[in-house]
C-alpha positions as CSV (number, residue, x, y, z in Angstrom):
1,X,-22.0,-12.3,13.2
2,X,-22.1,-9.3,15.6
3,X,-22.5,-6.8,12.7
4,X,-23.1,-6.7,9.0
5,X,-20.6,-4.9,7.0
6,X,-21.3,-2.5,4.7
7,X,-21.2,-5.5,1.3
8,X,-23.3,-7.7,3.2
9,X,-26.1,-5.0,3.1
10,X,-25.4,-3.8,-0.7
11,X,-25.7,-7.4,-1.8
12,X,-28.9,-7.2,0.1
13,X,-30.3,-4.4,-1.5
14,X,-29.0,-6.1,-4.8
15,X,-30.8,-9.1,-4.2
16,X,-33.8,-7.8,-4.7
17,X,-33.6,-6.7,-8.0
18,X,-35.5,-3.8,-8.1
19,X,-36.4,-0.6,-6.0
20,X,-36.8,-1.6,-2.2
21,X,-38.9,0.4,0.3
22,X,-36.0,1.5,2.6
23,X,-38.9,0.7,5.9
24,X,-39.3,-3.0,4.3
25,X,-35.6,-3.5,4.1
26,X,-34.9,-2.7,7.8
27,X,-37.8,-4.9,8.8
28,X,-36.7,-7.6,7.0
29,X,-33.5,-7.3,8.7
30,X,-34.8,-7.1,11.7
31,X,-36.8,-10.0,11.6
32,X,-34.1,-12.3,10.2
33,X,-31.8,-11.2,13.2
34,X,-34.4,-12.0,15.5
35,X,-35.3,-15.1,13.9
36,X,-31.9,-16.6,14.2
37,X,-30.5,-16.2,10.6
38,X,-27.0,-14.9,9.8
39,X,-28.0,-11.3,10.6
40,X,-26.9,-9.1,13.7
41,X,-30.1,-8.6,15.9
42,X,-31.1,-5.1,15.8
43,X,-33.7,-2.4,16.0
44,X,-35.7,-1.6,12.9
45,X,-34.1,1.8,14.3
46,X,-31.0,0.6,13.5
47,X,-31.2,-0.7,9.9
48,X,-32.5,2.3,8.5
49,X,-29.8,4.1,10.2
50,X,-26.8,1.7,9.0
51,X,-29.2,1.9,5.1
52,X,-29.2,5.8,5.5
53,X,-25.3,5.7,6.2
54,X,-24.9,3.6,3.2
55,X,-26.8,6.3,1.0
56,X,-24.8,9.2,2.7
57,X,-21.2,7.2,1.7
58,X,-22.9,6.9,-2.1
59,X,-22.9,2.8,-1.8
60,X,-27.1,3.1,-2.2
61,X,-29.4,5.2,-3.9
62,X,-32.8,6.8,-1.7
63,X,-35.5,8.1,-4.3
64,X,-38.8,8.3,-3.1
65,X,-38.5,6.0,-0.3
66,X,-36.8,3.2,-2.0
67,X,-33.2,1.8,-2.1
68,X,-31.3,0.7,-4.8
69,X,-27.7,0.1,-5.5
70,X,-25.9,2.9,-6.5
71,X,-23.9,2.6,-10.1
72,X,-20.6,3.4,-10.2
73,X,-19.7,6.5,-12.6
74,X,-16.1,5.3,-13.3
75,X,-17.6,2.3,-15.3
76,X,-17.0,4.1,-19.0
77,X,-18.0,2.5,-22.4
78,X,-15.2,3.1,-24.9
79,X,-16.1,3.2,-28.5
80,X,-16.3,-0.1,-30.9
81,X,-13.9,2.1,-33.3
82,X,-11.6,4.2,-31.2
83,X,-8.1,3.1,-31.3
């Protein structure tokens, strides 16, 4: 794989299930590339550029320091009784 796209990287934000220092995540990607794993190699420097993009498109969510996936606002919940 010669680069991630950008659903690889939400699902792994999402796999961790809760908040994620954005600094973790980009090591951890950068140690699974450079361990061989199905990950691009790449800078540290890169992954928290290609997370930041992410953040900037809307995809992820940055509050103090930690990544999420971001919830999408056209999800609404109609009412049990409206017709």
């Amino acid at each position: 794989m010669s680069t991630a796209t950008e659903t690889e990287l939400i699902e792994f934000i999402r796999s961790y299930r809760a908040p994620f220092p954005i600094n973790m995540a980009a090591t951890e990607l950068h140690h699974l590339g450079n361990l061989g794993a199905d990950w691009p190699k790449a800078s540290f420097e890169h992954w928290v550029r290609e997370l930041e993009q992410l953040v900037g498109k809307g995809l992820l969510d940055l509050t103090n320091g930690c990544l999420t996936v971001a919830r999408s606002e056209s999800l609404q919940q109609q009412s049990l009784f409206e017709l």
